[in-house]
C-alpha positions in Angstrom: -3.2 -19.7 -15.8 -0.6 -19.7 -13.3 -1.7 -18.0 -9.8 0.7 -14.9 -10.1 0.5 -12.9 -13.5 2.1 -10.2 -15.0 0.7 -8.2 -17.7 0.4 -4.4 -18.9 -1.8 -1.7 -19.8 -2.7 -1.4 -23.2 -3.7 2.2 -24.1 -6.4 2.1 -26.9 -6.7 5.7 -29.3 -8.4 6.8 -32.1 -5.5 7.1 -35.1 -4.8 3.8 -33.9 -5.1 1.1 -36.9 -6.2 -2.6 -36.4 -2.7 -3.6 -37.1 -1.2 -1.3 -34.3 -3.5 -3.1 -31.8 -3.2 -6.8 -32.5 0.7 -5.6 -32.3 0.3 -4.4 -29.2 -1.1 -7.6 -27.9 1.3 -10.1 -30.0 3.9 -8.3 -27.8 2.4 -9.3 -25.2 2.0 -12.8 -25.4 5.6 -13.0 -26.6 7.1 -12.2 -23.2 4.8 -14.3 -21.4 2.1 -12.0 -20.2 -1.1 -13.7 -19.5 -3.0 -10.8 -18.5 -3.4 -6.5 -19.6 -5.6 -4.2 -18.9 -7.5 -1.4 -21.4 -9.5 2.2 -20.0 -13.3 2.1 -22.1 -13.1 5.5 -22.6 -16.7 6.9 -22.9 -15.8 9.8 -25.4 -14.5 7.5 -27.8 -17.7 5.1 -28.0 -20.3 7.8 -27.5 -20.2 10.6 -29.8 -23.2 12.6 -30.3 -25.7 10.3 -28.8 -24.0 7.6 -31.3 -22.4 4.3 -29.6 -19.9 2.6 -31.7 -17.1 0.9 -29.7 -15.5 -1.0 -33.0 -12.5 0.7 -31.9 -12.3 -1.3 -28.7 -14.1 -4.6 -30.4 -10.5 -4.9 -32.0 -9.0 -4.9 -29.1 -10.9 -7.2 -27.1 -10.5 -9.4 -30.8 -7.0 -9.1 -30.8 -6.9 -10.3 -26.8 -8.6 -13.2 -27.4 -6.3 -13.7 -30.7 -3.6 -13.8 -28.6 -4.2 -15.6 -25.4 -4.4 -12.5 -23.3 -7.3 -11.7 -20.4 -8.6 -8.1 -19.8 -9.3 -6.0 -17.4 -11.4 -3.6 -18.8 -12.0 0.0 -16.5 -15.1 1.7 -17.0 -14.4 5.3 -17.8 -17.7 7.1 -18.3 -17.4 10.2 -20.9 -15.4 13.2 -19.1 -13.0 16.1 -20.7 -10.5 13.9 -22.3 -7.5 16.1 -22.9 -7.7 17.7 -18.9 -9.4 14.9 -16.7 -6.2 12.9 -16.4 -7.6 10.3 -14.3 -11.2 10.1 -14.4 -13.4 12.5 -12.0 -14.4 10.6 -8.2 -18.4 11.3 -8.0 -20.6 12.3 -10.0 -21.3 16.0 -10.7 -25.5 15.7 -10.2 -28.4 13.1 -10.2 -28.0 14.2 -14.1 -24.8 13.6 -14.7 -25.2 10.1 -12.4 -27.8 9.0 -15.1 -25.4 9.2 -18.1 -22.8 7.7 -16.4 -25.5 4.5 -15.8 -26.5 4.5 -19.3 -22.7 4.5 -20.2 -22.2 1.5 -18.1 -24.9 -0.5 -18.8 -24.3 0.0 -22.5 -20.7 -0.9 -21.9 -21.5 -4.1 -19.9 -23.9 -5.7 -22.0 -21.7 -5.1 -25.4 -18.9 -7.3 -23.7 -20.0 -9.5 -21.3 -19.9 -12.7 -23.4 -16.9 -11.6 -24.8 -14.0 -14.6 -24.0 -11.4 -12.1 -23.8 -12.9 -10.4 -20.8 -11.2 -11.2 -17.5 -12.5 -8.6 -14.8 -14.5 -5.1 -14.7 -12.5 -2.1 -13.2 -15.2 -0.4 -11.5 -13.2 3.0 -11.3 -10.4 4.3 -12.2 -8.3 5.2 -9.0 -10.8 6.3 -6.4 -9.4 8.6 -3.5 -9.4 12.6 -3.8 -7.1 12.9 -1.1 -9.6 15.6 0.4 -11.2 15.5 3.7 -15.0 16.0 3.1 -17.0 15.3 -0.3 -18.3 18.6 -2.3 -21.8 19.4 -2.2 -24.2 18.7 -5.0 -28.0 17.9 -5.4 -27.1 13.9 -5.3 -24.5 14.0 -2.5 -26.4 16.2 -0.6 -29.7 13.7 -0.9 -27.5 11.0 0.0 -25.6 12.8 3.4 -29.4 13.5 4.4 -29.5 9.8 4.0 -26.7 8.7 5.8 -27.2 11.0 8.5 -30.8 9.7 9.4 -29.4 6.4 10.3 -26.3 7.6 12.1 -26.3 6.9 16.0 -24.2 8.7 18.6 -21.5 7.2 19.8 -21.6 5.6 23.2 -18.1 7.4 24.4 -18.9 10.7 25.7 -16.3 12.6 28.0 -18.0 15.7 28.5 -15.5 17.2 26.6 -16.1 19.1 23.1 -16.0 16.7 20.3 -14.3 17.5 17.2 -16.5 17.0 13.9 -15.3 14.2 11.7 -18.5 13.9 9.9 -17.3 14.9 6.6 -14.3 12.2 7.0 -16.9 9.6 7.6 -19.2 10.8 4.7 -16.7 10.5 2.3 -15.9 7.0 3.3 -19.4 6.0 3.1 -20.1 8.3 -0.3 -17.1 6.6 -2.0 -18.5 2.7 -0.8 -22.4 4.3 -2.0 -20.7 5.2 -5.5 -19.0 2.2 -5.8 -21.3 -0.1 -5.1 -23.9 1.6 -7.2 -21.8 1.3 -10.2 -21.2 -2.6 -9.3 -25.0 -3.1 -8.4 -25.3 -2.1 -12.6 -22.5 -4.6 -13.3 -23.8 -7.8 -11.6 -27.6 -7.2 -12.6 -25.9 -7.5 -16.8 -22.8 -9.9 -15.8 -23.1 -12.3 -12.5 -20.2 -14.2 -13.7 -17.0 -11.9 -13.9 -14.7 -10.1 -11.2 -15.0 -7.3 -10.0 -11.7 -4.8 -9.2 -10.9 -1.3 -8.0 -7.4 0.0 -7.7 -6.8 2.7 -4.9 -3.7 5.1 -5.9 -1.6 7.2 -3.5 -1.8 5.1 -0.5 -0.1 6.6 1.8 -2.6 9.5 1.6 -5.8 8.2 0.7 -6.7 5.2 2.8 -9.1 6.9 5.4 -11.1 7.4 2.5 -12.0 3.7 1.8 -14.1 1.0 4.0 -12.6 -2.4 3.2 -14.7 -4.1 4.9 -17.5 -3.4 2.9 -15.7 -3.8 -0.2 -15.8 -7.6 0.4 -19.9 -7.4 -0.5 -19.2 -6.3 -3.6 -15.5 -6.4 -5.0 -13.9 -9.7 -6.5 -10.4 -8.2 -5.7 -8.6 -4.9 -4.7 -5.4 -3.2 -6.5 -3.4 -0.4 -6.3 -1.6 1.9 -8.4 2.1 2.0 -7.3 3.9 5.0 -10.0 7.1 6.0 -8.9 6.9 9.5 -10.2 3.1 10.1 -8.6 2.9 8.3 -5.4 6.3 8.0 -4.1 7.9 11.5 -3.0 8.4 10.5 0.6 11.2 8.0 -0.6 14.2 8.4 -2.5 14.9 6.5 -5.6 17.1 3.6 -3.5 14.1 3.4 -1.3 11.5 2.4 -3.9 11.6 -1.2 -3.6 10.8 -0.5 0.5 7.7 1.7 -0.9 6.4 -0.9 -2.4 7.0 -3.3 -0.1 5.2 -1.9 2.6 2.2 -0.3 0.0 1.6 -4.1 -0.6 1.2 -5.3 2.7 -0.8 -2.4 3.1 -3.6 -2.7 0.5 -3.2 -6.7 0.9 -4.4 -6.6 4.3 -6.7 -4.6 4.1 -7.9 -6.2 1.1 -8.2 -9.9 2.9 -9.9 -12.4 2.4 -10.2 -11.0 -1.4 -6.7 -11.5 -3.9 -4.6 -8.1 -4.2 -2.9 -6.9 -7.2 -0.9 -4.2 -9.0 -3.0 -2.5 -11.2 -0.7 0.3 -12.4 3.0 -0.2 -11.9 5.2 2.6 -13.5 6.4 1.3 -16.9 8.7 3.8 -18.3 9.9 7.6 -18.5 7.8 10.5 -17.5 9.1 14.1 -19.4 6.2 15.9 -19.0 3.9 14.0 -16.4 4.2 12.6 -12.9 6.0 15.1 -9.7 9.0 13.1 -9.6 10.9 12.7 -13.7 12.3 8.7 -13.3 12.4 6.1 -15.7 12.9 2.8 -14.3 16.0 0.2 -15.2 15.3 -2.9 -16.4 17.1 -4.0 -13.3 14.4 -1.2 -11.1 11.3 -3.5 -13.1 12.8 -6.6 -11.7 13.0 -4.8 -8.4 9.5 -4.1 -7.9 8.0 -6.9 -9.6 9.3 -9.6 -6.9 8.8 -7.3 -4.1 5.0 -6.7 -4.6 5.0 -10.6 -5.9 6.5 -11.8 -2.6 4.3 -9.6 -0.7 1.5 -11.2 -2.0 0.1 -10.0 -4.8 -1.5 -12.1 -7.5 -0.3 -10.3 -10.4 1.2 -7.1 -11.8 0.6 -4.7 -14.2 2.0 -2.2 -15.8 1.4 1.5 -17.1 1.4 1.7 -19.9 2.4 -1.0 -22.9 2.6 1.6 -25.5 2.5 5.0 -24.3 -0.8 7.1 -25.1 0.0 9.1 -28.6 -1.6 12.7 -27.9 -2.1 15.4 -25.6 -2.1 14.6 -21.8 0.8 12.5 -20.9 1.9 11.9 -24.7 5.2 9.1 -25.0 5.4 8.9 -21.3 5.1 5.8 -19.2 5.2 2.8 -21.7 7.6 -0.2 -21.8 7.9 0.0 -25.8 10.1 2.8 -27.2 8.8 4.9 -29.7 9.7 2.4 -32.7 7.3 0.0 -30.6 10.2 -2.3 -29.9 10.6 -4.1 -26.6 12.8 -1.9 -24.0 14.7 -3.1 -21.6 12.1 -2.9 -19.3 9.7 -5.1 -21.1 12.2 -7.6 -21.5 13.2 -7.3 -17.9 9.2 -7.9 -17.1 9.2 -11.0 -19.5 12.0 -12.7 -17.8 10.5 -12.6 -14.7 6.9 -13.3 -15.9 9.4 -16.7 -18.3 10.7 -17.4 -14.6 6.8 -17.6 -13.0 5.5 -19.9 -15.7 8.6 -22.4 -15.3 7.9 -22.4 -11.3 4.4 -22.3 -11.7 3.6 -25.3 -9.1 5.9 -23.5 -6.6 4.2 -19.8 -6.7 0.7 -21.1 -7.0 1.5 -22.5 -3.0 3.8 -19.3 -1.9 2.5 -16.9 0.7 4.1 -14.2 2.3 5.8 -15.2 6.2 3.9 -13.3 8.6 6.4 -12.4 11.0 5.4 -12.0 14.5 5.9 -8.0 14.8 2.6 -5.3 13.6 2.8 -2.3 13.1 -0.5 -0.5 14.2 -2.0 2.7 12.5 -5.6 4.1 12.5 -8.0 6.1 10.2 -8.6 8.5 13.3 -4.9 9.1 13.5 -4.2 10.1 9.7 -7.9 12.3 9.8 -6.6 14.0 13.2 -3.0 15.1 11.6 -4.6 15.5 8.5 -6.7 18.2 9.7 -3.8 19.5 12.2 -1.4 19.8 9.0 -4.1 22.1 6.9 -4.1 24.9 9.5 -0.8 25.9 8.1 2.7 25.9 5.5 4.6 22.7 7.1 8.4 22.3 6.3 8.7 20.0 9.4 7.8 16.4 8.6 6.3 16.0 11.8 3.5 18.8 10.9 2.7 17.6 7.6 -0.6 15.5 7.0 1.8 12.3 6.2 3.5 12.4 9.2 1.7 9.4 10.9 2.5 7.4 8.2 6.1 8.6 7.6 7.0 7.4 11.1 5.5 3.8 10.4 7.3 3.7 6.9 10.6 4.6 9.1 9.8 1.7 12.0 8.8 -0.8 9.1 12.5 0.6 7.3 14.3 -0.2 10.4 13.2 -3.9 11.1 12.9 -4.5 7.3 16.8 -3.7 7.5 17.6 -7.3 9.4 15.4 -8.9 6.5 12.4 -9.1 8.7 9.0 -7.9 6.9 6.6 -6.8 9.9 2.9 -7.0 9.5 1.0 -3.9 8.7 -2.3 -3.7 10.0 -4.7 -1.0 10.4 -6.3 -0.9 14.3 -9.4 -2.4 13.7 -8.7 -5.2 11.6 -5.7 -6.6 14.5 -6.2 -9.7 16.1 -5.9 -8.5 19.5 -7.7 -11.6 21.2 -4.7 -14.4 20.3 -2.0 -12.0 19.9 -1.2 -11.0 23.2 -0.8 -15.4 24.1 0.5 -15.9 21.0 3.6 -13.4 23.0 3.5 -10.7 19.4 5.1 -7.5 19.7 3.1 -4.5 18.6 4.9 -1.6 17.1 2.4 2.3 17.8 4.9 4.2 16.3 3.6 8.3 16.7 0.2 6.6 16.4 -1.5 10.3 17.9 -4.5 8.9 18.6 -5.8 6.1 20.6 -9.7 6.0 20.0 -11.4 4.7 23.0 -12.8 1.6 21.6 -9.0 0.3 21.3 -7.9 0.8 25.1 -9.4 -2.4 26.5 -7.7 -4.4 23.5 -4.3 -2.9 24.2 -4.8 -3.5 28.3 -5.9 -6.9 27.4 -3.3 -7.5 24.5 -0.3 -6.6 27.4 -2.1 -8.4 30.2 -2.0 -11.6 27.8 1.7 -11.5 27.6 2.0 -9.2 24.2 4.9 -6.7 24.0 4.0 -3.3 23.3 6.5 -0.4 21.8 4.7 3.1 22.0 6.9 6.0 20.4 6.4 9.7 19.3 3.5 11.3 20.3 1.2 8.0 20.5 -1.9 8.6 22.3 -2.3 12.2 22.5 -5.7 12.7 21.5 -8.7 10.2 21.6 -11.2 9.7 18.4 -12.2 13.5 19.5 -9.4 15.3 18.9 -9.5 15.5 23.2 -6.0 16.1 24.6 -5.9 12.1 26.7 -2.4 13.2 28.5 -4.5 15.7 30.3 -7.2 13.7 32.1 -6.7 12.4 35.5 -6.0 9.4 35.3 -4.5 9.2 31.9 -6.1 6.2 30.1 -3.8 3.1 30.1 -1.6 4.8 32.7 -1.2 1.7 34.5 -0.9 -0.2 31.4 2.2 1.6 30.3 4.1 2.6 33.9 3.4 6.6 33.9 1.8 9.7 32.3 3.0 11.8 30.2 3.6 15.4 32.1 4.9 17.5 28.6 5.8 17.7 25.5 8.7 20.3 24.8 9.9 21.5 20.9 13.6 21.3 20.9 14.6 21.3 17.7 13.8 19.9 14.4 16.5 17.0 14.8 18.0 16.3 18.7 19.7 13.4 20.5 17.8 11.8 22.4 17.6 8.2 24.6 19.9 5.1 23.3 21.5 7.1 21.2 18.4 7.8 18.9 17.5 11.2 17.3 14.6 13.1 18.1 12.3 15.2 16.0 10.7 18.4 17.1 8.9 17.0 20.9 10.3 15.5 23.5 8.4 14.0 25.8 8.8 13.6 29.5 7.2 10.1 31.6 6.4 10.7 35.3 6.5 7.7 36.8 4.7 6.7 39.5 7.4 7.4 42.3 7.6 10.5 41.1 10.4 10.9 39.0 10.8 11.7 35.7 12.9 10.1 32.9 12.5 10.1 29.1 11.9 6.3 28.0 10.4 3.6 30.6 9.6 -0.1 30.4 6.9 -1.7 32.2 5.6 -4.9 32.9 2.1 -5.4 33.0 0.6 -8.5 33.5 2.3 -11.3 31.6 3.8 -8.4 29.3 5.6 -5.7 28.5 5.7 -1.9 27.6 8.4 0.4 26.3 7.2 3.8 26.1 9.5 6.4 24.3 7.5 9.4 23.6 9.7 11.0 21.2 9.5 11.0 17.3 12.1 8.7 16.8 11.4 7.2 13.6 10.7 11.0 12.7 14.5 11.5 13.8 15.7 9.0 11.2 14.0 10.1 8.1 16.6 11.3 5.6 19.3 10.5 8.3 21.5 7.8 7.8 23.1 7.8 11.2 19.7 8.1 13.5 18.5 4.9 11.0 21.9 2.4 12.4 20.5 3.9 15.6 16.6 3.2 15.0 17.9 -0.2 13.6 19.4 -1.3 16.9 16.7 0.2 18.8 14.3 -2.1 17.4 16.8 -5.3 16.9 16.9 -5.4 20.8 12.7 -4.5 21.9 11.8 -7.1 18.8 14.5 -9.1 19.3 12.3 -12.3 20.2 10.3 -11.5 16.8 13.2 -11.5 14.7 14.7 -14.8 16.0 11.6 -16.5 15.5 11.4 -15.8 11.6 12.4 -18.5 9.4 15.0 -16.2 7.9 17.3 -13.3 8.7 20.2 -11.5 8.3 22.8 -11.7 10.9 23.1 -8.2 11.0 20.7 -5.4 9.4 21.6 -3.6 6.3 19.0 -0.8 5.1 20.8 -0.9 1.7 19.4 -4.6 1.5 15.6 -5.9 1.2 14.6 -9.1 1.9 11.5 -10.6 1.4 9.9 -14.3 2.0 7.5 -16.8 1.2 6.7 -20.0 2.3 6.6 -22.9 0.1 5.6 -26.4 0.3 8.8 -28.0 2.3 10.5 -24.6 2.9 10.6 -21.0 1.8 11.3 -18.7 -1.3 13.3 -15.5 -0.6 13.4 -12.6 -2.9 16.7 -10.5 -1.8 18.4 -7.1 -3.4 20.7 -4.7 -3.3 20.3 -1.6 -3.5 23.6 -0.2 -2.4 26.5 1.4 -5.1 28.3 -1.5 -4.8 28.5 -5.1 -4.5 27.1 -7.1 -1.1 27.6 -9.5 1.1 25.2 -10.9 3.6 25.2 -13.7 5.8 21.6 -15.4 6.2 20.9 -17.2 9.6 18.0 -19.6 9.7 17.3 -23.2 10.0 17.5 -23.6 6.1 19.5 -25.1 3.8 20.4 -26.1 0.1 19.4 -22.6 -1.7 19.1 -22.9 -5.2 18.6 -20.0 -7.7 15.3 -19.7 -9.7 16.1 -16.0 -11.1 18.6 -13.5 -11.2 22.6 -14.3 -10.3 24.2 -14.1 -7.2 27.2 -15.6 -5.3 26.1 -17.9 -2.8 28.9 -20.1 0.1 26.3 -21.6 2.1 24.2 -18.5 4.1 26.5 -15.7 2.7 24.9 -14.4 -0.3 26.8 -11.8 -2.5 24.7 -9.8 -5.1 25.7 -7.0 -7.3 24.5 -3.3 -7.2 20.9 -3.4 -8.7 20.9 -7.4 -8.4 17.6 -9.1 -7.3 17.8 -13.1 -6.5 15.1 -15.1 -6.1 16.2 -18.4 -3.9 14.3 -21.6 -3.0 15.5 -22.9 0.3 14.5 -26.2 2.4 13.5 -26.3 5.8 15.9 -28.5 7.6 
């Protein structure tokens, strides 16, 4: 099998007749899907303490039939027509014990099965909730967990804000996890081993990464347009996925990433957002998350699910069971992979030489800030944080630059700094004491810092930092910060760039005050801006041009040394690389109203086309509304 796949859920029903499901797959394998996926649901094998699971021997027959690999979710029983997604933890030791039984019966009925590609461990974990709710096995296991925990070694005096039940989630969702994957390997040691977090932008200080490597095979995620993607606008999806891949793919290194659930089709009575997705939208998203990184997508749903919850929603056949233009769009593209499969098995995503920095304390911190109250300011809601990176990854995405998105922690601070990276903490509100040393040394190496927003208010504590004398890293970054003030919910600011809600005034050390400052420090560099200024561009075109320039000239080094560019940035434009044996791949569209024209600049040369159309006069390449190219170039 080639290294990047495409497939698609295959929703399995009682009604449905052997015939139906071998259909199902046939379709499949006719446009060049290697792979799909099918939910074991436990109400439909376990009925009245009987196990039958003919209905889903068919299907893993009818996979095998027809060249196709599963990934089959485990699903333990639950209320079938309310529990949309599956339920998170179990609801007692009980109810823990039939949901072992259910898996082990599960796992040993298929684990010879040739069809079977990789167990899905859980259906979408994440509750998007801050603590986990009491019950008589969670509550054993936080009695547990908290016999081994050890006070931190940072103590300011200060009163400490409790993030306890934060942390205990983390660990209770790894604990379930793994306890469900402990059942799997002790019946099958041989296949993967997947789980597919959903809402991303919201969920990730629930998981621990790290420890998923102990256990997991591979990591997913569930990207559905209509669910997940309310803080971008239709023209923006292709960016949401985008940066959601690079998310979830490094955080999921060293282990493969992929695309469990991409929306398929229409939603009329399911999903916040009603969308259905072009043919030209499917070709959209599948190159950006495949150029990203990911080792295969698929889709939700095939066929769409026949009754109650969700009923003829999401699939990519219509209701006659004929291929719609979004399946065939998927098939070309999945036809285009198998032709080139020697090129994509040796493509990996250019890691540009400007991060963007978040961190779990950060989203916990505004998380909690935002549930005190009704928000209609971005800045106060709990996404806030991330909004502000989406809006700095937006604005250096717009010269056809992908930065790297990496969670505190998991940075390299120890080459970066020499290696003369620039790191983006865009309204990054906490710093967490354990980071300050890498940041000092990261600058003192020779890195360039960019600290916007409200960056470094609090510490891992929820403690104010801008009111301790000295402030930590004041050296570091030139100043402290003497106030915030609220002007308004949108104001001009520095450079021409628009503010949201604070502004924040830098006292420097001859005792002046100004609004923005850069510092040298060391054999680096900070520029400190504390206003919200990528909370200033969201939903405004005009602060965006300005937030694009902003960062063109502080990252201007990092954009001339990727392989390719634009000349000038266009936010109606996405851009996306690879590098291949003796050059690079580029993945470019447009998703302005009408046709464009960009001029590449780069030290490449001889593009040729491997999918979609597009008019190309040596660097300038013109692409229709909608279009998506896909471009081999070579490295002269």
């Amino acid at each position: 099998m080639a290294l990047q796949m495409l497939g698609a859920q295959v929703f399995v029903e009682p009604g449905q007749t052997k015939e139906d499901i071998d259909g199902y797959f046939k379709v499949l394998e006719d446009n060049d899907m290697q792979v799909a996926r099918i939910r074991l649901f436990g109400v439909h094998v376990c009925k009245g303490g009987v196990w039958d699971f003919s209905l889903y021997d068919e299907a893993f027959d009818a996979a095998e039939r027809h060249n196709i690999k599963l990934f089959v979710t485990l699903f333990p029983p639950t209320d079938e027509l309310t529990d949309l997604g599956g339920f998170k933890f179990p609801r007692s030791k009980e109810h823990l014990r039939e949901i072992d039984e259910y898996v082990r019966r599960s796992v040993e009925h298929y684990k010879d099965h040739p069809a079977l590609f990789k167990w899905v461990l859980q259906n979408e974990p994440g509750t998007e909730k801050a603590s986990v709710e009491p019950t008589d096995l969670s509550e054993e296991i936080r009695r547990q967990w908290e016999a081994v925990q050890k006070p931190s070694s940072y103590d300011n005096g200060y009163l400490k804000a409790d993030f306890s039940g934060q942390r205990f989630l983390i660990y209770y969702t790894d604990w379930y996890l793994r306890h469900i994957s402990d059942i799997v390997t002790s019946i099958d040691p041989v296949h993967g081993r997947h789980v597919n977090p959903h809402q991303i932008m919201r969920t990730l200080p629930e998981y621990d990464f790290v420890a998923f490597r102990d256990y997991l095979t591979s990591v997913g995620a569930s990207f559905h347009m209509s669910w997940h993607f309310d803080l971008y606008t239709q023209a923006e999806y292709p960016l949401g996925v985008s940066l959601m891949s690079d998310l979830i793919r490094n955080n999921a290194d060293p282990m493969p990433f992929w695309v469990t659930e991409m929306q398929g089709g229409n939603t009329t009575c399911s999903g916040f957002v009603p969308y259905c997705p072009t043919g030209e939208h499917v070709s959209q998203y599948l190159w950006t998350s495949l150029a990203a990184g990911a080792k295969g997508v698929l889709f939700w749903s095939l066929n769409p699910r026949a009754s109650a919850m969700e009923a003829g929603d999401w699939g990519l056949l219509d209701y006659q069971r004929n291929p719609s233009d979004r399946l065939l769009a998927a098939g070309a593209v999945a036809k285009c992979l198998k032709e080139n499969a020697a090129l994509f098995e040796s493509a990996k995503p250019v890691m540009n030489k400007v991060s963007l920095l978040y961190n779990i304390e950060s989203l916990w911190i505004q998380r909690h800030n935002s549930s005190l109250r009704e928000c209609p300011e971005i800045g106060r809601r709990a996404d806030a944080v991330m909004v502000s990176l989406e809006m700095a990854y937006k604005a250096i995405s717009a010269w056809g630059v992908t930065p790297d998105v990496q969670e505190m922690s998991r940075f390299d601070w120890a080459t970066a700094g020499a290696e003369g990276r620039t790191v983006v903490l865009s309204h990054c509100i906490a710093l967490p004491s354990y980071q300050w040393q890498n940041i000092r040394d990261f600058v003192n190496n020779g890195g360039r810092l960019i600290v916007t927003g409200l960056t470094g208010y609090f510490d891992e504590n929820m403690h104010c930092l801008f009111m301790d004398h000295p402030q930590p890293l004041e050296d570091v970054f030139g100043g402290k910060l003497r106030e915030f003030k609220v002007v308004e919910e949108s104001f001009p600011s520095v450079r021409k760039l628009t503010g949201h809600l604070w502004r924040g005034t830098i006292l420097k050390v001859d005792g002046s005050e100004v609004q923005t400052l850069r510092h040298s420090f060391g054999k680096g560099e900070v520029i400190w801006l504390p206003t919200p200024v990528e909370l200033g561009a969201y939903r405004n075109a005009k602060a965006q041009k300005a937030l694009e320039k902003f960062y063109a000239t502080e990252c201007c080094d990092a954009l001339n040394a990727a392989p390719i560019r634009f000349r000038r940035a266009d936010d109606d434009l996405l851009m996306r690389t690879m590098v291949v044996e003796d050059g690079y791949v580029t993945v470019i569209l447009n998703k302005a109203e009408n046709t464009r024209s960009v001029r590449l600049k780069g030290n490449v040369s001889g593009a040729r086309v491997l999918f979609g159309k597009a008019g190309i006069c040596g660097r300038r390449i013109t692409l229709p509304s909608e279009g998506c190219v896909v471009m081999r170039w070579t490295s002269k």
